[in-house]
Rosetta silent file (secondary structure, phi, psi, omega in degrees, C-alpha in Angstrom):
SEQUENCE: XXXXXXXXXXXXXXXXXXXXXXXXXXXXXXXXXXXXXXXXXXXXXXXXXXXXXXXXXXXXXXXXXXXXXXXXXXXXXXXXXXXXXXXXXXXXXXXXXXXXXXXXXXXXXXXXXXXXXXX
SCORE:     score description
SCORE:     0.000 S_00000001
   1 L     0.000  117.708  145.187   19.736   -4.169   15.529 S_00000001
   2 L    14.382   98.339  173.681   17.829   -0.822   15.894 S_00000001
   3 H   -34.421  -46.384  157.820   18.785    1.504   13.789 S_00000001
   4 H   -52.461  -29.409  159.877   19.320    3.758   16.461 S_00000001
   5 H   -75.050  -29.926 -166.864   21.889    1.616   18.087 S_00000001
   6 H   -59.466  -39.441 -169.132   23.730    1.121   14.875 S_00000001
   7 L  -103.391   31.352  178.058   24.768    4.778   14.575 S_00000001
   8 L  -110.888  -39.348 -178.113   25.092    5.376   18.679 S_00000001
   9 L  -107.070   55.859  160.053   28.046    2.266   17.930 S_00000001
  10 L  -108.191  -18.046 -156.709   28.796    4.006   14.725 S_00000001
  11 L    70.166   43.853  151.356   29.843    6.729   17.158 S_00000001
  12 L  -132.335  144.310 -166.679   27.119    9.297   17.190 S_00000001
  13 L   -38.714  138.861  153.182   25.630   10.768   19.887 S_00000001
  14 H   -27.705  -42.337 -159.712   22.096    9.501   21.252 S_00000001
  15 H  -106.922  -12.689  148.399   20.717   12.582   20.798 S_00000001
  16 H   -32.576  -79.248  155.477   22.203   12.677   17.396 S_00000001
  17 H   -44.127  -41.750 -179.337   20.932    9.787   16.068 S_00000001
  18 H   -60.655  -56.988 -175.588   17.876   10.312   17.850 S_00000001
  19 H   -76.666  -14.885  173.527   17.588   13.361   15.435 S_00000001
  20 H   -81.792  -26.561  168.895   18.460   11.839   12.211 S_00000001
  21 H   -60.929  -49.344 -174.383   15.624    9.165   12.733 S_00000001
  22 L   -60.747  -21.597 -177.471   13.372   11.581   13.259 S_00000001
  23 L   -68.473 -166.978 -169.335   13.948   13.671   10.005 S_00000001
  24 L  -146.509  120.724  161.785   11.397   13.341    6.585 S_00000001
  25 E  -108.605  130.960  172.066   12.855   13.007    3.138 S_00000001
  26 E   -81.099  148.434 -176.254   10.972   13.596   -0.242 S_00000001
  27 E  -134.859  109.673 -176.425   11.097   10.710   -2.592 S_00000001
  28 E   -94.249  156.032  160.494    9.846   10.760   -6.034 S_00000001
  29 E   -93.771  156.703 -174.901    8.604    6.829   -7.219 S_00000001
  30 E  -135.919  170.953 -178.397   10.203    5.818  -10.778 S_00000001
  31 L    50.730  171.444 -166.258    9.571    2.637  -12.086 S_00000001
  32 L  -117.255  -25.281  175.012    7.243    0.128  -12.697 S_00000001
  33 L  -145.138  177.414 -148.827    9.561   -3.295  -10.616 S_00000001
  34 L   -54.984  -45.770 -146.546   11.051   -4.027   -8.038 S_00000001
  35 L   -75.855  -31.130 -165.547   14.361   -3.610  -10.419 S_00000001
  36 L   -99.664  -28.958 -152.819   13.507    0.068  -11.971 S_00000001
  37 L   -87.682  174.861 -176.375   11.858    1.416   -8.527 S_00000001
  38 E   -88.011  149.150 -178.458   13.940    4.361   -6.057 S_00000001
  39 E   -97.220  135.828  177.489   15.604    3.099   -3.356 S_00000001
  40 L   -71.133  145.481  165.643   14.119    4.979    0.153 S_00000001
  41 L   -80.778  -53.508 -145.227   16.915    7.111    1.405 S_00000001
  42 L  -131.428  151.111  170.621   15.173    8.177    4.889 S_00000001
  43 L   -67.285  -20.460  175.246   13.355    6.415    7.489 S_00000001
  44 E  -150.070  110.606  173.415   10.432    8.511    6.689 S_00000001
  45 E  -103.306  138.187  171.301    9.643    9.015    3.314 S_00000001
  46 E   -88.035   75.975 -148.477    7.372   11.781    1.644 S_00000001
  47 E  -110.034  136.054  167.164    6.762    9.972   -1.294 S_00000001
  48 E  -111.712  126.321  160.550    5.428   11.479   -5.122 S_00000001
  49 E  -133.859  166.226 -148.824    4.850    9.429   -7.472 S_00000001
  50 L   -82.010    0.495  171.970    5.018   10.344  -11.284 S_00000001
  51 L  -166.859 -166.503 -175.318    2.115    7.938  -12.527 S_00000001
  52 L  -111.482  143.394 -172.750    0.339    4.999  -11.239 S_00000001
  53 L    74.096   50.994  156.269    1.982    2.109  -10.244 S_00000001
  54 L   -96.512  158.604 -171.673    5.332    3.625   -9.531 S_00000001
  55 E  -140.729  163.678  157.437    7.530    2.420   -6.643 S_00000001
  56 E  -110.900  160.404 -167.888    9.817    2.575   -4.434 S_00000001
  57 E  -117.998  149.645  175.382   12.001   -0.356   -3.139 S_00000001
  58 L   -56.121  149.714  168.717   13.093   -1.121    0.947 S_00000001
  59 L   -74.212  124.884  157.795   17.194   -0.611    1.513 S_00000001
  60 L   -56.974  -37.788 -174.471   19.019   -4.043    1.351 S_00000001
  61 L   -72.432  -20.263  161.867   20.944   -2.562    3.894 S_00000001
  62 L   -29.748  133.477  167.095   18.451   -2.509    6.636 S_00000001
  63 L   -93.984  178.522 -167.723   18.808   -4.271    9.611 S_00000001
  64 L   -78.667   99.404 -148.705   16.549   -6.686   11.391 S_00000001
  65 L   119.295  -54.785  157.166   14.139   -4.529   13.041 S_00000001
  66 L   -18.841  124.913 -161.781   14.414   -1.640   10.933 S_00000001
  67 L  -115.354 -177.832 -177.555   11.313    0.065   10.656 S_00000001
  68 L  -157.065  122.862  169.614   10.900    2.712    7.271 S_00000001
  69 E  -107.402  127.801  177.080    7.565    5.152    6.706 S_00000001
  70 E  -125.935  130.236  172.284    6.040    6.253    3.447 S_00000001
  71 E  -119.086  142.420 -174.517    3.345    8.437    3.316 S_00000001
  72 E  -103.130  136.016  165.419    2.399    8.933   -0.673 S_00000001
  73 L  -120.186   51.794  150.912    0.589   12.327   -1.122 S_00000001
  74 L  -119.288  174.205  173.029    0.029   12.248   -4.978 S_00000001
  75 L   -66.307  -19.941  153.535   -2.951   11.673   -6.383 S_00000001
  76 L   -81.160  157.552 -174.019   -1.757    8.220   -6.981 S_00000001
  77 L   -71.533  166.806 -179.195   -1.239    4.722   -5.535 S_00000001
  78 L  -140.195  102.276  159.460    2.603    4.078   -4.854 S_00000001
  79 E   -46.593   93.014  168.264    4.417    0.427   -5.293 S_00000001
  80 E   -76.047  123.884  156.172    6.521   -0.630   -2.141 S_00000001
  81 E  -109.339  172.403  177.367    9.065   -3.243   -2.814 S_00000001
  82 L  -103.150 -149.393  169.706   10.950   -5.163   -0.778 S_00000001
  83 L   -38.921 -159.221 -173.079   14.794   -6.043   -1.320 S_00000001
  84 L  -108.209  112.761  158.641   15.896   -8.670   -3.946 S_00000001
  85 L    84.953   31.494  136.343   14.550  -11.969   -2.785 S_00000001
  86 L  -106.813 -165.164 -169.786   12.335  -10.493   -0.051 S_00000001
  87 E  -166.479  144.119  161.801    8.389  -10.431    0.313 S_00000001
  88 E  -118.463  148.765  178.444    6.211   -8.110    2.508 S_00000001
  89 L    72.415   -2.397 -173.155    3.436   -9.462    3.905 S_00000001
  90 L   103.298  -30.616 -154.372    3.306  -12.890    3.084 S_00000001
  91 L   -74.949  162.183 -177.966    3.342  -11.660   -0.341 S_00000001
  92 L   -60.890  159.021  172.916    5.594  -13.432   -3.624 S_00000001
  93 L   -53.376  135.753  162.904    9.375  -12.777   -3.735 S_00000001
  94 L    61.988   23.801  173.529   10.370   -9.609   -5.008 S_00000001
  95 L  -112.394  124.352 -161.170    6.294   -8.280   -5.256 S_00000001
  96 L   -68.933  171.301  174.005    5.639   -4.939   -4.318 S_00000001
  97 E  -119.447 -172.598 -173.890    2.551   -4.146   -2.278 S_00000001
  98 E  -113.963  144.927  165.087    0.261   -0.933   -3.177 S_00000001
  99 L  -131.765  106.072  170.366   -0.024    2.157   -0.581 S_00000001
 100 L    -2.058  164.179  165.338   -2.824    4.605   -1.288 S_00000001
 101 L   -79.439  143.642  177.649   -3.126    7.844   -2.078 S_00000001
 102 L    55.949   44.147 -176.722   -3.126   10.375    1.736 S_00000001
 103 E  -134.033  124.426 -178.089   -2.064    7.031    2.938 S_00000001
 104 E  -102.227  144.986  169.097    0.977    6.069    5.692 S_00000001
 105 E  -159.055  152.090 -159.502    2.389    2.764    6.174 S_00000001
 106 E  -103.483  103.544  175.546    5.195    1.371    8.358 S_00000001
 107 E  -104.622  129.089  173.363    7.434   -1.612    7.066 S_00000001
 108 E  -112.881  137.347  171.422    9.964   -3.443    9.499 S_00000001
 109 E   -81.917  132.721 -173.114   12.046   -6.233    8.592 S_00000001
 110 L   -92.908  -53.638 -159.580   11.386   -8.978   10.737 S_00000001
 111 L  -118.121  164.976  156.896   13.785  -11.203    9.204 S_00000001
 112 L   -17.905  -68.378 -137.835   16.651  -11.615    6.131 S_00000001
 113 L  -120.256  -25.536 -175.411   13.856  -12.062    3.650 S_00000001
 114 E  -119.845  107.845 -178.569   10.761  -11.287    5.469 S_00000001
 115 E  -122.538  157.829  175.949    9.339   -7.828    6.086 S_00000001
 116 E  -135.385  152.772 -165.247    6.136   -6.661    7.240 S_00000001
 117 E  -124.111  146.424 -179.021    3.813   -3.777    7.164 S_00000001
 118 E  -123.357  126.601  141.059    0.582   -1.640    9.073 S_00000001
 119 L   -53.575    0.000    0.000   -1.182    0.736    7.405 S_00000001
């Protein structure tokens, strides 16, 4: 379910909800795995990260459909992962994928276990 439905039957307003999707959160990345990386907060993340090959990891709590955006503005690459005992992309269990420096990408959960992403 939508994110947007979840908190419309959470009981806030459409145009509520509507506005909390819509916000931007800064994110620093920490870690090096899946186990050590920041968990995204926001639907759209502003992400720094503090060397290269830091990450951030997808919310377990996402629902199926749930989309999430990180654009990294450091001078560095940024590690997405997804949950514990998911894969983006096709990609191995629990192996992050890399998103660029100036670079946005969208990840949705298609499935439990299976999420996928456009750059």
């Amino acid at each position: 379910m939508p994110i947007v439905r979840k908190l419309i039957g959470g009981g806030i307003s459409a145009g509520a909800a509507s506005a909390m999707i819509g916000s931007a959160g800064a994110t620093t990345a920490a870690g090096t795995t899946a186990g050590t990386a920041t968990v995204l907060a926001y639907i759209n993340n502003v992400v720094t990260t503090a060397g290269g090959a830091t990450g951030v990891i997808l919310p377990s709590g996402a629902g199926i459909g749930d989309s999430y955006t990180v654009y990294v503005t450091t001078a560095t690459t940024a590690l997405i992962y997804p949950p514990s005992g998911g894969n983006i992309g096709g990609n191995g269990v629990d192996t992050g994928v890399t998103v660029l420096q100036d670079t946005m990408a969208t990840f949705t959960r298609l499935t439990n276990v299976i999420w996928t992403y456009l750059v």
